[in-house]
Biopython code that builds the backbone (N, CA, C, O; Angstrom):
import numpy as np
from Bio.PDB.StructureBuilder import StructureBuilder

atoms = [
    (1, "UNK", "N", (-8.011, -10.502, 10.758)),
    (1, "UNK", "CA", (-7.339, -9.576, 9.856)),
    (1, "UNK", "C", (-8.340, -8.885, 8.914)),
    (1, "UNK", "O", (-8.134, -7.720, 8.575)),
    (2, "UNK", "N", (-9.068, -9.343, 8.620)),
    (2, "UNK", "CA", (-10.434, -9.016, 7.688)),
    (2, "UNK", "C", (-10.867, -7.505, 7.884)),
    (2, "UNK", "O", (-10.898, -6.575, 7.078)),
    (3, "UNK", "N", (-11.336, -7.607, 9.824)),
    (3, "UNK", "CA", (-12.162, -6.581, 10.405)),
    (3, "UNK", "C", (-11.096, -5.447, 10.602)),
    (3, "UNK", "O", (-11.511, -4.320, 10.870)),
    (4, "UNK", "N", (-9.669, -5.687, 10.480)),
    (4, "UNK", "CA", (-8.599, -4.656, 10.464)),
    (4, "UNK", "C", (-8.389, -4.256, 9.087)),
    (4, "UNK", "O", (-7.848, -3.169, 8.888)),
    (5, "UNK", "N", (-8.808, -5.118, 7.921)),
    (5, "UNK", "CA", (-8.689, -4.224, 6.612)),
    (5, "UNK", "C", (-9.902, -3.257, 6.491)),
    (5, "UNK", "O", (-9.825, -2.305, 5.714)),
    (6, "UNK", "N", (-10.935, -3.456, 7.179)),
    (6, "UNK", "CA", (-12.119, -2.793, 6.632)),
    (6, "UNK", "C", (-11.983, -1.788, 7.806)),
    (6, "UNK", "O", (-12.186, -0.659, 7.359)),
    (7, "UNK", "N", (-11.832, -1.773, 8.558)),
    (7, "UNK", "CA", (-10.975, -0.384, 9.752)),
    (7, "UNK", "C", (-10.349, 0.599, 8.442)),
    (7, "UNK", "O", (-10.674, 1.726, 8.066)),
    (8, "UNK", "N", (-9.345, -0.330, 7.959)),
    (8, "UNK", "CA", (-8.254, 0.514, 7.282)),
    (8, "UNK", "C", (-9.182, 1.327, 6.506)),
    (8, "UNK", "O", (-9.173, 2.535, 6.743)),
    (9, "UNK", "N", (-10.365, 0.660, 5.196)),
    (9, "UNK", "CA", (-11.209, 1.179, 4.396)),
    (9, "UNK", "C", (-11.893, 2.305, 4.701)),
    (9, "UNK", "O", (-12.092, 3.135, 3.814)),
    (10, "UNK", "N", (-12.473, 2.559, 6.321)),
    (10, "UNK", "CA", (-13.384, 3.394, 6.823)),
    (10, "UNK", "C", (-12.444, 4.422, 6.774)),
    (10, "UNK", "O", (-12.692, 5.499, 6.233)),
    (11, "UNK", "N", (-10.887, 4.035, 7.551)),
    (11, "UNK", "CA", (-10.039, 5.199, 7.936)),
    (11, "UNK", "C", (-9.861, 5.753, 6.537)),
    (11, "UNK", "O", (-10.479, 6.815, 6.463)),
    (12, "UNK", "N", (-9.272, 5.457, 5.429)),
    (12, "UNK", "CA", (-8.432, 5.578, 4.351)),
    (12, "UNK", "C", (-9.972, 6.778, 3.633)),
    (12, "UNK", "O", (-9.755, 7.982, 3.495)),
    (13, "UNK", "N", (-11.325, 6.191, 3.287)),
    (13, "UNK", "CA", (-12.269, 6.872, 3.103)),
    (13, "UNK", "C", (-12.620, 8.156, 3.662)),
    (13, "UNK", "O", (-13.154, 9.132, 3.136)),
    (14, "UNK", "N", (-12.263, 7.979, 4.683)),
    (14, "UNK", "CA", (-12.333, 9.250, 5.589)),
    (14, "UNK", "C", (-11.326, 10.138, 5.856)),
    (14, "UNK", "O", (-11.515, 11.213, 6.424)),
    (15, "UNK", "N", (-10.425, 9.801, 5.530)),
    (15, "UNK", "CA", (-9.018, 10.767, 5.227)),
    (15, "UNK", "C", (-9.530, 11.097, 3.559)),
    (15, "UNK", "O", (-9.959, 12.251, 3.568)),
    (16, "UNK", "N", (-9.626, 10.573, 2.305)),
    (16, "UNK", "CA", (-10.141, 10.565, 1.297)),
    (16, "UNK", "C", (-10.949, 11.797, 1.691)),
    (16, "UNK", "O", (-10.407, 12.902, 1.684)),
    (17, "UNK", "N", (-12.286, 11.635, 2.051)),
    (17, "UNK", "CA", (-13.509, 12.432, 2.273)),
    (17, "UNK", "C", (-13.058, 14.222, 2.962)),
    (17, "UNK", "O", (-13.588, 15.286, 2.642)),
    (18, "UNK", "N", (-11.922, 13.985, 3.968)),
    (18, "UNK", "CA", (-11.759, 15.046, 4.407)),
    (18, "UNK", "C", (-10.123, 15.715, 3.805)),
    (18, "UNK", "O", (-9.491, 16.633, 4.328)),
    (19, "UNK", "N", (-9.773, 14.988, 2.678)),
    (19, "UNK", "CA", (-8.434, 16.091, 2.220)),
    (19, "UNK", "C", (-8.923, 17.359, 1.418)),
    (19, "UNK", "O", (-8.002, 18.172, 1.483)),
    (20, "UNK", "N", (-10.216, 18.004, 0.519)),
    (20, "UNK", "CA", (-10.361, 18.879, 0.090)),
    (20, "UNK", "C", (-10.380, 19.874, 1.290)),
    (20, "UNK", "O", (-10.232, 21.046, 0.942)),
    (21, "UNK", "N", (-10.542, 19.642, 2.743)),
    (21, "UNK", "CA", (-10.292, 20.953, 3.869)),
    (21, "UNK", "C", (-9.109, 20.959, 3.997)),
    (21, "UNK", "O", (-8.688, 22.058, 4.361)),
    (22, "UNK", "N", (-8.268, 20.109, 3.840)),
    (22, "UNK", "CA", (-6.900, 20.233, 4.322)),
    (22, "UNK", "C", (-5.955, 20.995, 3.244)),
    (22, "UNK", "O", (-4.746, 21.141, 3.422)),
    (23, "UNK", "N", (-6.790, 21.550, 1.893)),
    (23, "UNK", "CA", (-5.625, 22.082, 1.251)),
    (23, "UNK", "C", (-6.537, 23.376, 0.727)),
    (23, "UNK", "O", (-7.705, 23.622, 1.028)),
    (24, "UNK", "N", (-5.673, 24.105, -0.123)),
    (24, "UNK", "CA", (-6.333, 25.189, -0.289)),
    (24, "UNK", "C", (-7.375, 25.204, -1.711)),
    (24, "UNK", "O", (-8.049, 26.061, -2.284)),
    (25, "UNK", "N", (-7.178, 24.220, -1.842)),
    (25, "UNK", "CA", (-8.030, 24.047, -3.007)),
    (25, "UNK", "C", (-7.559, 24.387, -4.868)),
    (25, "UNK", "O", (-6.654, 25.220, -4.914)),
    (26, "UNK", "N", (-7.965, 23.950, -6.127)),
    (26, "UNK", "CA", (-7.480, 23.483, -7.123)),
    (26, "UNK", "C", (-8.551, 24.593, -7.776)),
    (26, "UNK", "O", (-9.747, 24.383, -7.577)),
    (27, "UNK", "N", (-8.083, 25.975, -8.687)),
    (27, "UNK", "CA", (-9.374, 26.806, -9.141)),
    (27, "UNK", "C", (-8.564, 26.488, -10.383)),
    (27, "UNK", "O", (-8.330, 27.537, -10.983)),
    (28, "UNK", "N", (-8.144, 25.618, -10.880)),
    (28, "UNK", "CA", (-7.915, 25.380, -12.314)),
    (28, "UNK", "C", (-6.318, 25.787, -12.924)),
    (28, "UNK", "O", (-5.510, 26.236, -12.112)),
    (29, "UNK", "N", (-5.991, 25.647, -14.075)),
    (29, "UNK", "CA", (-4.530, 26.155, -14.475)),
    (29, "UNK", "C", (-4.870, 27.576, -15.107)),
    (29, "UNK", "O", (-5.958, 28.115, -15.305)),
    (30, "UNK", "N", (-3.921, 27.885, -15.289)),
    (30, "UNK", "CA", (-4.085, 29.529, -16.024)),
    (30, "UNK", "C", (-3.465, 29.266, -17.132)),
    (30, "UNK", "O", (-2.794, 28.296, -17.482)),
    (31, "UNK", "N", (-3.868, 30.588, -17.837)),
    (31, "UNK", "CA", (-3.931, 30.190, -19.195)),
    (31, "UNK", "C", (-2.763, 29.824, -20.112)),
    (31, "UNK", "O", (-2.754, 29.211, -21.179)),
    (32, "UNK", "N", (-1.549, 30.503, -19.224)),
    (32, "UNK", "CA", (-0.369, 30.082, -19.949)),
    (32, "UNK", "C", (0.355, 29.017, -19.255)),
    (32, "UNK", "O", (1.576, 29.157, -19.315)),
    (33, "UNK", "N", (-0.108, 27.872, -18.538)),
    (33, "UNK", "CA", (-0.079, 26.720, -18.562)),
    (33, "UNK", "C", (0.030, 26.064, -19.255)),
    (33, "UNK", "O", (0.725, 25.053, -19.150)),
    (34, "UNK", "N", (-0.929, 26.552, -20.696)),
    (34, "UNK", "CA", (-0.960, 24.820, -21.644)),
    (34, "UNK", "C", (0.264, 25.001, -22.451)),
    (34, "UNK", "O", (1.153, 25.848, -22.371)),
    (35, "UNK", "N", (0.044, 23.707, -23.480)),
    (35, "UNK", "CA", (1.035, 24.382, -24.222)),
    (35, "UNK", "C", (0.191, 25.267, -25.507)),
    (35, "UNK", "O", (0.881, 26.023, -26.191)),
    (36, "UNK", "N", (-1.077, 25.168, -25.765)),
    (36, "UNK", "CA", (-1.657, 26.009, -26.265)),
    (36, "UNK", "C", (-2.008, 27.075, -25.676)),
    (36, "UNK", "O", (-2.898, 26.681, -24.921)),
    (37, "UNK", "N", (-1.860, 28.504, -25.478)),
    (37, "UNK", "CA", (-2.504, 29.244, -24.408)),
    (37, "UNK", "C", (-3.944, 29.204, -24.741)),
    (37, "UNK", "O", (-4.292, 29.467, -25.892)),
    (38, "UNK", "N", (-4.797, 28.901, -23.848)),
    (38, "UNK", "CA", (-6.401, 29.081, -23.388)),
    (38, "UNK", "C", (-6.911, 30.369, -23.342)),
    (38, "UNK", "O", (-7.698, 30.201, -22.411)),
    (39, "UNK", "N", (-7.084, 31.855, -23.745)),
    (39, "UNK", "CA", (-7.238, 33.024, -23.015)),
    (39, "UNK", "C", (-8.527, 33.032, -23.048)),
    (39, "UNK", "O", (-9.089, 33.964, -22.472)),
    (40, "UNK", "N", (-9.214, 32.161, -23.623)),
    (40, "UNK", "CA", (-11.266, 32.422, -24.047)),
    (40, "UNK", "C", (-11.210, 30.910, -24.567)),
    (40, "UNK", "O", (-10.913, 30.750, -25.751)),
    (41, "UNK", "N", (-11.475, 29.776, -23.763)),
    (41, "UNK", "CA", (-11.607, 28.528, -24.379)),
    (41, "UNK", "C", (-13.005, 28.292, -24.238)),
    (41, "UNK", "O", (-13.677, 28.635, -23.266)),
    (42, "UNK", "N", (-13.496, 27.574, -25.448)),
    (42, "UNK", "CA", (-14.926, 27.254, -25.739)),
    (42, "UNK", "C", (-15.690, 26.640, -24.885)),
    (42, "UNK", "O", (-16.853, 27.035, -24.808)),
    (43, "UNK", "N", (-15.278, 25.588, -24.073)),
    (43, "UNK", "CA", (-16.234, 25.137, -23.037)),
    (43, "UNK", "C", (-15.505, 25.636, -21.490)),
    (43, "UNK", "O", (-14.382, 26.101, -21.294)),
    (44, "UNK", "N", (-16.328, 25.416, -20.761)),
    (44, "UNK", "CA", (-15.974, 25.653, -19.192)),
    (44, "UNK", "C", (-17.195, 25.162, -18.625)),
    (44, "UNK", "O", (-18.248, 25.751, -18.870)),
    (45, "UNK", "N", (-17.160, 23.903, -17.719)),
    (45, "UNK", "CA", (-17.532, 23.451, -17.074)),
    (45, "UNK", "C", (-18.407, 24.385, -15.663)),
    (45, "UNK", "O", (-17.714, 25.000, -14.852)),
    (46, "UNK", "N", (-19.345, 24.377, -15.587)),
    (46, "UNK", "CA", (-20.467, 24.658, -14.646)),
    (46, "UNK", "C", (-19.883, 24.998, -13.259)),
    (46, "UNK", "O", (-18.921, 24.245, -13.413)),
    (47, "UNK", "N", (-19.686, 25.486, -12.098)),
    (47, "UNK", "CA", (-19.447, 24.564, -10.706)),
    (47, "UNK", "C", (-20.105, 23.982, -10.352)),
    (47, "UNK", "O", (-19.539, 23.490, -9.377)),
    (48, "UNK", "N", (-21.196, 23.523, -10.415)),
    (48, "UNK", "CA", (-22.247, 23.015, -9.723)),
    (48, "UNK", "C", (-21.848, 21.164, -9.952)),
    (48, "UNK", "O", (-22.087, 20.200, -9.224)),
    (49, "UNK", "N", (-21.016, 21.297, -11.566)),
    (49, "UNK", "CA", (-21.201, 20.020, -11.845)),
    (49, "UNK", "C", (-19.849, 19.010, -11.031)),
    (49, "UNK", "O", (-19.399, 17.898, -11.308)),
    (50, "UNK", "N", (-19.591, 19.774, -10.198)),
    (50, "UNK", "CA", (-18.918, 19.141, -9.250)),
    (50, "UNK", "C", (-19.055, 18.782, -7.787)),
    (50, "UNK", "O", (-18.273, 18.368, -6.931)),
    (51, "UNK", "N", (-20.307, 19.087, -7.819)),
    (51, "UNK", "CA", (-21.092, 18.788, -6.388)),
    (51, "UNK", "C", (-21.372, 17.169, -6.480)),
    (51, "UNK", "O", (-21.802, 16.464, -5.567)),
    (52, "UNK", "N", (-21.075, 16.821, -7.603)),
    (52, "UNK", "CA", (-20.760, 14.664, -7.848)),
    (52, "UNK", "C", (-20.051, 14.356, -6.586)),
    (52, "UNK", "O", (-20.357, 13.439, -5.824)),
    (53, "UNK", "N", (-19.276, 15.023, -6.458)),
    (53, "UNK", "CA", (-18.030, 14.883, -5.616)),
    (53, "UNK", "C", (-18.328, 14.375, -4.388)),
    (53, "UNK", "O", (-17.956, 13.289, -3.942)),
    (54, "UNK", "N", (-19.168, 15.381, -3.732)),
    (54, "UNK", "CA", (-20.251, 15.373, -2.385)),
    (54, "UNK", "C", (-20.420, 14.015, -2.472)),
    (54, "UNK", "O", (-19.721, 13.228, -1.833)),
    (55, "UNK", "N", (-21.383, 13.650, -3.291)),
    (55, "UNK", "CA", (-22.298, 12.037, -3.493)),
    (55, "UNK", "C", (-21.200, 11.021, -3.601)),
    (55, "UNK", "O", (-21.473, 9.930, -3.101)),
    (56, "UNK", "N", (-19.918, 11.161, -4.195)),
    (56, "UNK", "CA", (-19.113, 9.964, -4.100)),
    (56, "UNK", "C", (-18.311, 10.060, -2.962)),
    (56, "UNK", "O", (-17.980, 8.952, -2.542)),
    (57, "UNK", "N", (-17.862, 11.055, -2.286)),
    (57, "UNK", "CA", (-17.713, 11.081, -0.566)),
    (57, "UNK", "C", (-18.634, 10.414, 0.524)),
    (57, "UNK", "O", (-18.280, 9.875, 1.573)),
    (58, "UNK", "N", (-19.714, 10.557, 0.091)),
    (58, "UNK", "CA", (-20.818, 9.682, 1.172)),
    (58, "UNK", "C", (-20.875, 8.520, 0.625)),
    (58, "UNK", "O", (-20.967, 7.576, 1.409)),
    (59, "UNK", "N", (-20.840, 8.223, -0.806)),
    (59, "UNK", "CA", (-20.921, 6.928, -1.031)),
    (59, "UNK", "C", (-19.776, 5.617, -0.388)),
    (59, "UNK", "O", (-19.896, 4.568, 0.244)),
    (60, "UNK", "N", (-18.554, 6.503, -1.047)),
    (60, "UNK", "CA", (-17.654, 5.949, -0.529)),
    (60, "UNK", "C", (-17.058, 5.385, 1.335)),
    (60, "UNK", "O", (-16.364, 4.479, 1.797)),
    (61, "UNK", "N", (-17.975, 6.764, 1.973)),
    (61, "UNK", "CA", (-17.868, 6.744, 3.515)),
    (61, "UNK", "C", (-18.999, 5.295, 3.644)),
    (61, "UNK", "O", (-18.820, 4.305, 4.354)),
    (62, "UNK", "N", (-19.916, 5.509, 2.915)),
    (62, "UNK", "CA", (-20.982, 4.591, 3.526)),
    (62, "UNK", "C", (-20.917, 2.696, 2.976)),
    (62, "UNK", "O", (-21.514, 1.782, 3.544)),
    (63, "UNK", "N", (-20.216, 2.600, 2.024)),
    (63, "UNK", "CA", (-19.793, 1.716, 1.773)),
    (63, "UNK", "C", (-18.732, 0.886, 2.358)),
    (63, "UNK", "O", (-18.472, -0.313, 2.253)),
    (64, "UNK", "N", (-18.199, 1.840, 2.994)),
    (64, "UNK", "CA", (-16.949, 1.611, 4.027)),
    (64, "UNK", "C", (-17.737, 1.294, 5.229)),
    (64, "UNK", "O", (-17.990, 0.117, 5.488)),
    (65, "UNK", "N", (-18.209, 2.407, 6.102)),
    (65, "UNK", "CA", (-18.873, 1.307, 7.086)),
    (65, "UNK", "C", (-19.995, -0.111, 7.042)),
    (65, "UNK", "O", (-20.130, -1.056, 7.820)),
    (66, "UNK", "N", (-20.804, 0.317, 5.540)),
    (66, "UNK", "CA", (-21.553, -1.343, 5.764)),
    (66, "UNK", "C", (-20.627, -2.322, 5.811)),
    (66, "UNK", "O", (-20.924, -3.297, 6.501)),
    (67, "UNK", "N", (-18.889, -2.325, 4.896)),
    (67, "UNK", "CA", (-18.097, -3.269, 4.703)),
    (67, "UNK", "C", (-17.846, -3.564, 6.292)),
    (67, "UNK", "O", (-17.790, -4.774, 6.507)),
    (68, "UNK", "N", (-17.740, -3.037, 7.048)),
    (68, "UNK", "CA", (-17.113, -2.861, 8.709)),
    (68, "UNK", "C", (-17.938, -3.783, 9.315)),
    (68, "UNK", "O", (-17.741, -4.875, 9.847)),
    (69, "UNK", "N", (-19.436, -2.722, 9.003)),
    (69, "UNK", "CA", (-20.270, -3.192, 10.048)),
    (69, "UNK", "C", (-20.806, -4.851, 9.791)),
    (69, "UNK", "O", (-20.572, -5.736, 10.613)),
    (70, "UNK", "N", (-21.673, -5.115, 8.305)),
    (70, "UNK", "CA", (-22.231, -5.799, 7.872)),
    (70, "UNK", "C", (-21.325, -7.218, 7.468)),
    (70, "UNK", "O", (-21.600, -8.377, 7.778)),
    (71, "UNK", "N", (-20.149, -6.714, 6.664)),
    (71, "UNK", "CA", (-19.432, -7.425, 5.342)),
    (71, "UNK", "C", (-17.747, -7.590, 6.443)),
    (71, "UNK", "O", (-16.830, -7.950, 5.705)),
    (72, "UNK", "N", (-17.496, -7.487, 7.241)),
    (72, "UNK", "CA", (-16.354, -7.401, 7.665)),
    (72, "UNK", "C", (-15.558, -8.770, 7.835)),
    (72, "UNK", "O", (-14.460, -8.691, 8.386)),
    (73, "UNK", "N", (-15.904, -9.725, 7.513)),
    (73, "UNK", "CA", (-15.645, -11.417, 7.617)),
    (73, "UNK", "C", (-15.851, -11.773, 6.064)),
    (73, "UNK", "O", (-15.468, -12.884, 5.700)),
    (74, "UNK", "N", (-16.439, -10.891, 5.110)),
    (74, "UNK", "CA", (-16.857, -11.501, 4.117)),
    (74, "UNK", "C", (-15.673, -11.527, 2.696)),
    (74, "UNK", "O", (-15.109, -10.584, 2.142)),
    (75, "UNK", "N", (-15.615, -12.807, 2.460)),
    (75, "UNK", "CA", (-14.258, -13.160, 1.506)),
    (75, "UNK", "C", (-14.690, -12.191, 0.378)),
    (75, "UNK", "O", (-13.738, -11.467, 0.086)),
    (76, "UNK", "N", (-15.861, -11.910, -0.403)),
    (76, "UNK", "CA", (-16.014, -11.123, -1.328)),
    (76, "UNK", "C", (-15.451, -10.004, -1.316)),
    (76, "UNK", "O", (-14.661, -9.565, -2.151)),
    (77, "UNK", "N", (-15.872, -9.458, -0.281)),
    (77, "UNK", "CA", (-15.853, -7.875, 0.039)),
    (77, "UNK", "C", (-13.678, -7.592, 0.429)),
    (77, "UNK", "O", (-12.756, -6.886, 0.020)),
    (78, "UNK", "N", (-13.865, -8.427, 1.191)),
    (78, "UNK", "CA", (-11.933, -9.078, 1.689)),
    (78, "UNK", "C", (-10.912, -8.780, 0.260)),
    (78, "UNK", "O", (-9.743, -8.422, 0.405)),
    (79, "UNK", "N", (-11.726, -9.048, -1.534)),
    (79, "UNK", "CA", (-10.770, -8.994, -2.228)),
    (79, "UNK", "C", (-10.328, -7.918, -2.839)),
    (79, "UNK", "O", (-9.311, -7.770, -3.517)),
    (80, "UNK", "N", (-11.330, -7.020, -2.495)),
    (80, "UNK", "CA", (-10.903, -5.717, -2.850)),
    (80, "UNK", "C", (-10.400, -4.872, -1.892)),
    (80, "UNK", "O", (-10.084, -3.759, -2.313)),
    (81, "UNK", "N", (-10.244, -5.074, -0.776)),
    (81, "UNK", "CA", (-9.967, -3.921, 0.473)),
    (81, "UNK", "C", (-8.360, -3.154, 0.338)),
    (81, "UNK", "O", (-7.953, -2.006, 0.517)),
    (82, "UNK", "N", (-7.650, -4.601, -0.121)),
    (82, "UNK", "CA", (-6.088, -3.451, -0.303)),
    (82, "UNK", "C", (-6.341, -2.909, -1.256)),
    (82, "UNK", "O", (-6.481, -1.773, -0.805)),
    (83, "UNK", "N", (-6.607, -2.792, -2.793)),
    (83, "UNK", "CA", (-6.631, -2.124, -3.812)),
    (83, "UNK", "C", (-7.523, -1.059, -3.369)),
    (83, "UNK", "O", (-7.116, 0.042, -3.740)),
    (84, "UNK", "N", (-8.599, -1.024, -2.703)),
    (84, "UNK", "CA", (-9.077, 0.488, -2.517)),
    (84, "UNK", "C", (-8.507, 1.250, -1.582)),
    (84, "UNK", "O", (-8.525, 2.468, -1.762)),
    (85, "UNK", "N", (-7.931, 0.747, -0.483)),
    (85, "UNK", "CA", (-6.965, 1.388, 0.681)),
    (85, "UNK", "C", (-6.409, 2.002, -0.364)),
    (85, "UNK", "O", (-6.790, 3.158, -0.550)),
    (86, "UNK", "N", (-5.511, 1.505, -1.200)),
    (86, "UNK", "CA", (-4.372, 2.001, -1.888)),
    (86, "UNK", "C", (-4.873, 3.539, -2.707)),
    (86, "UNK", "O", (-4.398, 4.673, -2.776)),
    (87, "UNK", "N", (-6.165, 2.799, -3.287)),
    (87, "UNK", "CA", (-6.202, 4.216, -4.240)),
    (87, "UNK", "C", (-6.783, 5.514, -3.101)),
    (87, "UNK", "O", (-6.330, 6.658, -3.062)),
    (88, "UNK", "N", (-7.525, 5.139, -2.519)),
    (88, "UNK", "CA", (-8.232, 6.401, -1.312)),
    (88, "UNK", "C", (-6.866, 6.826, -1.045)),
    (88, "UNK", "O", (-6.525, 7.843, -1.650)),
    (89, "UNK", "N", (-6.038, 6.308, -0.312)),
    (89, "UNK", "CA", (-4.679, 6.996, 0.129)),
    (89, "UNK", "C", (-3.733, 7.993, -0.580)),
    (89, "UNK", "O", (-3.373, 9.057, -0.077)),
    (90, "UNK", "N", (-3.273, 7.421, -2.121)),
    (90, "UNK", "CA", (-3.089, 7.828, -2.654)),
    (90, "UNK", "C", (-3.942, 9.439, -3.205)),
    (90, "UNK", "O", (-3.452, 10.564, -3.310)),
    (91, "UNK", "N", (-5.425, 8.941, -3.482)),
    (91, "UNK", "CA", (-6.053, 9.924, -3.813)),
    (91, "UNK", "C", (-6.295, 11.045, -2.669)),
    (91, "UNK", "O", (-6.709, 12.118, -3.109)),
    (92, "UNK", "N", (-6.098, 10.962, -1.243)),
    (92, "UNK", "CA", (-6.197, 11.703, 0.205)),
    (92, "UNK", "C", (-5.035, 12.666, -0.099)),
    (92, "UNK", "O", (-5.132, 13.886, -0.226)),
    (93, "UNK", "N", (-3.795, 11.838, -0.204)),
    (93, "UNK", "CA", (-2.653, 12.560, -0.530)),
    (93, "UNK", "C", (-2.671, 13.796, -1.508)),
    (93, "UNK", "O", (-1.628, 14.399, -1.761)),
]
sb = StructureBuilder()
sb.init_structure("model")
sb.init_model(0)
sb.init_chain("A")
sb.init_seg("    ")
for serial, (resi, resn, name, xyz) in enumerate(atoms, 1):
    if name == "N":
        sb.init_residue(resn, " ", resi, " ")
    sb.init_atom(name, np.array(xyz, "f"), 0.0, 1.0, " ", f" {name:<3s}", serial, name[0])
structure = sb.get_structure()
């Protein structure tokens, strides 16, 4: 059962990794969204500073297969596998 949760981890990561193609993408709220309207708000974030994103997609992919490949019997690694299924899924969604 172990080597079928860490299946699940690789799959769940990798649905995770590939839902930003599957939608059209998030360019922020507009301004009369808030309940303050925004029309010129003082900070705005970079794009670049979301290229994190990239690095925690591979991290997350690659952590998933060492768990598979390496860690797949291992009780440590075993106690976290539903709680991250859960959130990758959720977060894929």
């Amino acid at each position: 059962m172990e080597r079928m949760k860490a299946i699940f981890v690789v799959t769940a990561a990798l649905a995770f990794a590939l839902s930003p193609l599957m939608s059209d993408g998030f360019a922020g709220f507009r301004p009369d969204q808030f309940p303050v309207p925004q029309d010129d708000p003082p900070v705005q974030p970079a794009g670049y500073a979301f290229a994190i994103w990239g690095l925690i997609y591979l991290w997350l992919l690659a952590g998933g297969l060492f768990g598979l490949l390496k860690r797949a019997d291992s009780p440590g690694w075993d106690a976290m596998r539903w709680p991250l299924v859960a959130s990758l899924v959720v977060g894929a969604a």
